[in-house]
C-alpha positions in Angstrom: 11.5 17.3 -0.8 12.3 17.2 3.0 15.2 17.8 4.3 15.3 15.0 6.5 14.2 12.4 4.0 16.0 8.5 3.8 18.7 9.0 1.4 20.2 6.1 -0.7 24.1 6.6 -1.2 25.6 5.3 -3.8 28.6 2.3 -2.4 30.5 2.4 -5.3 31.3 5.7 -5.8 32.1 9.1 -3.3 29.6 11.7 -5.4 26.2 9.9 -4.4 27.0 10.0 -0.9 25.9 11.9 2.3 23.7 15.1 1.6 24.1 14.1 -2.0 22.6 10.5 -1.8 19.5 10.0 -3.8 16.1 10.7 -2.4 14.7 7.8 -4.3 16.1 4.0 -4.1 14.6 3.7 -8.5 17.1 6.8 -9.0 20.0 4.2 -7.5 19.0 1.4 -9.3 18.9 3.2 -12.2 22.6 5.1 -11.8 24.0 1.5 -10.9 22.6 0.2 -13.7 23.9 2.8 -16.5 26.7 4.0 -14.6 28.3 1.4 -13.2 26.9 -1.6 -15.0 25.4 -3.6 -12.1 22.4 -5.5 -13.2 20.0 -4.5 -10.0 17.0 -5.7 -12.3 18.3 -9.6 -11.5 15.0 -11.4 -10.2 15.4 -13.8 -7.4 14.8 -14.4 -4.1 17.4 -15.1 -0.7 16.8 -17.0 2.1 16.9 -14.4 5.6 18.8 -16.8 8.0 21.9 -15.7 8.1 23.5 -18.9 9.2 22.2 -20.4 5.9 24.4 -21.2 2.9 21.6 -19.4 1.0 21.8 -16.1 2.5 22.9 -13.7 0.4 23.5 -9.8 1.3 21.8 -7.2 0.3 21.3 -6.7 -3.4 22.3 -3.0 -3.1 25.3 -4.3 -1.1 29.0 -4.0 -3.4 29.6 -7.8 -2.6 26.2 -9.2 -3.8 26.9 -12.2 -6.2 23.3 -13.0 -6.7 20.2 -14.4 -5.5 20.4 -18.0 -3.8 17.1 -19.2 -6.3 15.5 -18.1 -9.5 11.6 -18.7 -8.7 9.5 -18.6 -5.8 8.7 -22.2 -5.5 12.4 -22.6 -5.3 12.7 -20.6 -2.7 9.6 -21.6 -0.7 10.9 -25.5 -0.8 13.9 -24.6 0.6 12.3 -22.6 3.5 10.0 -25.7 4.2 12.2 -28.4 3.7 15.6 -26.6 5.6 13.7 -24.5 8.1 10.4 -25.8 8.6 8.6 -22.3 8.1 6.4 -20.3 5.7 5.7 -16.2 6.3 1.6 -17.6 6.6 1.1 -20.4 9.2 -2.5 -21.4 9.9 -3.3 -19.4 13.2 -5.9 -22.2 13.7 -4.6 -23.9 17.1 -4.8 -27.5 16.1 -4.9 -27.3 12.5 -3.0 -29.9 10.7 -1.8 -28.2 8.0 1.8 -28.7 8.1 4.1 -26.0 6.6 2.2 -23.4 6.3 1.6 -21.0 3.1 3.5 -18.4 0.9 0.5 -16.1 0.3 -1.5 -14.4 2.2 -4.1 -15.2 -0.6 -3.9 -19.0 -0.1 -4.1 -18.7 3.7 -7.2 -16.6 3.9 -8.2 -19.2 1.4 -7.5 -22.4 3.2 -9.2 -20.8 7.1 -12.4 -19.8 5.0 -12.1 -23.4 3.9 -10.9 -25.5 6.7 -11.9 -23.2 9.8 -15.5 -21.3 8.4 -16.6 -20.7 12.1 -12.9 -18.9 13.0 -14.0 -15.5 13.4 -10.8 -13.9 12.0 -10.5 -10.0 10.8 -8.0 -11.0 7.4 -6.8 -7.6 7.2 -4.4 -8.2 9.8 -2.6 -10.9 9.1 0.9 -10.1 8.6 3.9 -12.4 7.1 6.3 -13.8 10.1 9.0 -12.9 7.6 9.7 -11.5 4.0 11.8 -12.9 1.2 14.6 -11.2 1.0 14.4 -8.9 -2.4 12.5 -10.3 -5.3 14.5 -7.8 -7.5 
C-alpha cells in the first residue's frame, strides 16, 4: 500500500484514526457495522442542496439519521418537482423535453430518438450532479 494513500478514520472511535485509519472505505463500513452497530448498508438516496429539508449529511457522518427517500423515483420527483433539475438534461438547444433524465441510458436513448442528426460523442456526457449515497 502507499504511504500517502486516502485513509478513512473511523468518527466514532480514537483507534481508527490518523496513520491508523483504514486504507479501504468497505473495511469502515464493515467495522461500523460489527463494531459499533451502525447500519451503513441502509439504501437510499439524499437530495445535495443543502438548503433543502431533504439534505441529509454524509452517511459516514456520526449525526446521519437516514436517507431523505427509499427509491429512486422518490428521489428523482422530488428533484423535478422542488428543483426543477435532473443530472441528464437534453443538450439539444431547443428541445422540449422538460425535466430532463435520471440516466445516462435514457438520455442517450431519447437524442438517438428525438435529435438522430445531433452529432454527439455519448462517452462524454457527464451527470450535472450525483445523488448523494445510494448506500
Amino acid at each position: 500500500h502507499r504511504s500517502d494513500a486516502p485513509r478513512f478514520p473511523c468518527l466514532h472511535c480514537n483507534r481508527y484514526s490518523g496513520v491508523n485509519a483504514f486504507k479501504r472505505k468497505d473495511h469502515l463500513e464493515s467495522h461500523l457495522r460489527s463494531f459499533h452497530g451502525i447500519g451503513v448498508t441502509s439504501v437510499g438516496y439524499s437530495c445535495h442542496h443543502m438548503d433543502c429539508k431533504e439534505f441529509r449529511l454524509d452517511r459516514l457522518h456520526p449525526d446521519f439519521k437516514g436517507h431523505a427517500f427509499n427509491t429512486s423515483s422518490e428521489y428523482a420527483r422530488h428533484m423535478r418537482h422542488i428543483h426543477d433539475e435532473s443530472p441528464y438534461p437534453c443538450p439539444i438547444n431547443g428541445c422540449s423535453r422538460v425535466g430532463g433524465y435520471f440516466s445516462k441510458k435514457s438520455l442517450v436513448q431519447h437524442v438517438k430518438k428525438e435529435h438522430p442528426e445531433a452529432n454527439l460523442d455519448f462517452e462524454t456526457i457527464v451527470p450535472l450532479f450525483q445523488s448523494q449515497s445510494r448506500n
